[in-house]
C-alpha positions as CSV (number, residue, x, y, z in Angstrom):
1,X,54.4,70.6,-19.5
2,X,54.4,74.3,-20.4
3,X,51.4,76.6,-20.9
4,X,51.4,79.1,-23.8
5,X,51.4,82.2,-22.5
6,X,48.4,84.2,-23.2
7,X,48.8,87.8,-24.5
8,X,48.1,90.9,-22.5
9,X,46.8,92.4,-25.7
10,X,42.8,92.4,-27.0
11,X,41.4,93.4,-30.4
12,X,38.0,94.7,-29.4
13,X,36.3,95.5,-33.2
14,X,33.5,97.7,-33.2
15,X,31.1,99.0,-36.3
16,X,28.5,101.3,-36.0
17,X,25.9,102.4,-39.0
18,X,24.7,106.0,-37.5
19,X,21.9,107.8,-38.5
20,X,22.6,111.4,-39.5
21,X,19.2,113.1,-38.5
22,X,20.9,116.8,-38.3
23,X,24.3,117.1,-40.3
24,X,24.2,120.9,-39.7
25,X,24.3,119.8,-35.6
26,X,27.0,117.4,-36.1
27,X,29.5,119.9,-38.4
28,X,28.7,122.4,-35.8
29,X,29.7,120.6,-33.1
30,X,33.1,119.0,-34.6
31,X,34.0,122.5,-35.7
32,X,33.2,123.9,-32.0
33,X,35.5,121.0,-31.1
34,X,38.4,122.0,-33.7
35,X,38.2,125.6,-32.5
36,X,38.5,124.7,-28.8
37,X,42.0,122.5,-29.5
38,X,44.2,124.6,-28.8
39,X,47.1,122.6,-29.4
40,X,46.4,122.4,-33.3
41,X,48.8,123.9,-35.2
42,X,46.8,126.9,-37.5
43,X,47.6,125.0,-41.2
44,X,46.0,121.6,-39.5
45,X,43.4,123.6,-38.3
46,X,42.1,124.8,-41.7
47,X,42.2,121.7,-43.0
48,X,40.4,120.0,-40.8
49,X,37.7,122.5,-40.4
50,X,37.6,122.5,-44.4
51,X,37.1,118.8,-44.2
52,X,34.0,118.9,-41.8
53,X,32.7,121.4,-43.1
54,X,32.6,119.5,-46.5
55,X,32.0,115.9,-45.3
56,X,29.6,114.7,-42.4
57,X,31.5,111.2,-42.0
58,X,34.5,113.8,-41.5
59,X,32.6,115.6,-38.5
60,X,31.9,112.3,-37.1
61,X,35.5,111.2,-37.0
62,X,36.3,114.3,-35.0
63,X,33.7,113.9,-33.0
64,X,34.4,109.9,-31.7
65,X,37.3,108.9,-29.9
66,X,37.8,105.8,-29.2
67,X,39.6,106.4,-26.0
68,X,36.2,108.0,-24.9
69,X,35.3,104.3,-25.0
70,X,37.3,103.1,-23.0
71,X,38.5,105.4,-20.5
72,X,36.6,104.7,-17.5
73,X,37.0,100.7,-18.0
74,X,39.4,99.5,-15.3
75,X,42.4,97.4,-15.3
76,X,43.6,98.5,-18.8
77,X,45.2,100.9,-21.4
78,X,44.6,102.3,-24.8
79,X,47.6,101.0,-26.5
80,X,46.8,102.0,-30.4
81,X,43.6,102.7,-31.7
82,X,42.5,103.9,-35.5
83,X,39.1,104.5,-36.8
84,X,37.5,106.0,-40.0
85,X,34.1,107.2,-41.1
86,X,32.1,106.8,-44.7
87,X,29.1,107.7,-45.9
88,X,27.2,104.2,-47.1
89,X,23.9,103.3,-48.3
90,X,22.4,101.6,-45.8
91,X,19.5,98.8,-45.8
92,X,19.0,97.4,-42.9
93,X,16.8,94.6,-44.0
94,X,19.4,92.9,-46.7
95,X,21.8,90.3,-45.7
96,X,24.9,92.3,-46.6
97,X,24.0,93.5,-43.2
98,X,23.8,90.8,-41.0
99,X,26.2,92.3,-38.1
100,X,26.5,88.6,-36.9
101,X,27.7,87.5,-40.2
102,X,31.2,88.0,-39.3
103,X,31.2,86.4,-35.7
104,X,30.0,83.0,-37.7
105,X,32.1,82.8,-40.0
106,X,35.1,83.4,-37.5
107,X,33.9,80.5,-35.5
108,X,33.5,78.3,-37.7
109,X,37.4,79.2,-38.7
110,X,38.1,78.3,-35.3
111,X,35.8,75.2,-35.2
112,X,37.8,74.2,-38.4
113,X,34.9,73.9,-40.7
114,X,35.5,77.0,-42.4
């Protein structure tokens, strides 16, 4: 009798609902970050200062990295990793926000009763 082999590969899903106290701070500080990458071609460059300067979500995305995350955890490597950022409305006492919501109903997928 065989075992299945199990993959080497983990989906870790993460969601975060930031509070933007200072949006002045965070623009600031993706734009300090733009200006000290000095591999970014000139026409990027623009662009993306345009965008964070116009959008704080867009600051934010150029301010976390999710290799920053997981860079000092041992035994394994980045192999892909994609993220995006959106201003929402926010209400942390409704149930649309339930961040265990999801977790449920995938175990009860796996349980079969879903």
């Amino acid at each position: 009798m065989s075992t299945p082999e199990t993959s080497r590969f983990v989906r870790l899903r993460v969601e975060l609902v930031l509070e933007v106290d200072d949006s002045g701070a965070v623009t600031k500080a993706a734009l300090q970050r733009i200006a000290g990458d000095a591999g970014m071609p000139a026409d990027e460059r623009a662009h993306a200062e345009g965008a964070v300067t116009e959008d704080t979500a867009e600051a934010l995305a150029y301010l976390v990295d999710p290799f920053d995350l997981v860079s000092d955890v041992p035994g394994i490597e980045l192999a892909q990793a994609s993220w995006s950022s959106e201003q929402i409305d926010y209400d942390p006492d409704s149930p649309d926000w339930d961040l265990d919501e999801d977790d449920a109903a995938e175990d009860d997928e796996e349980n079969g009763l879903g």
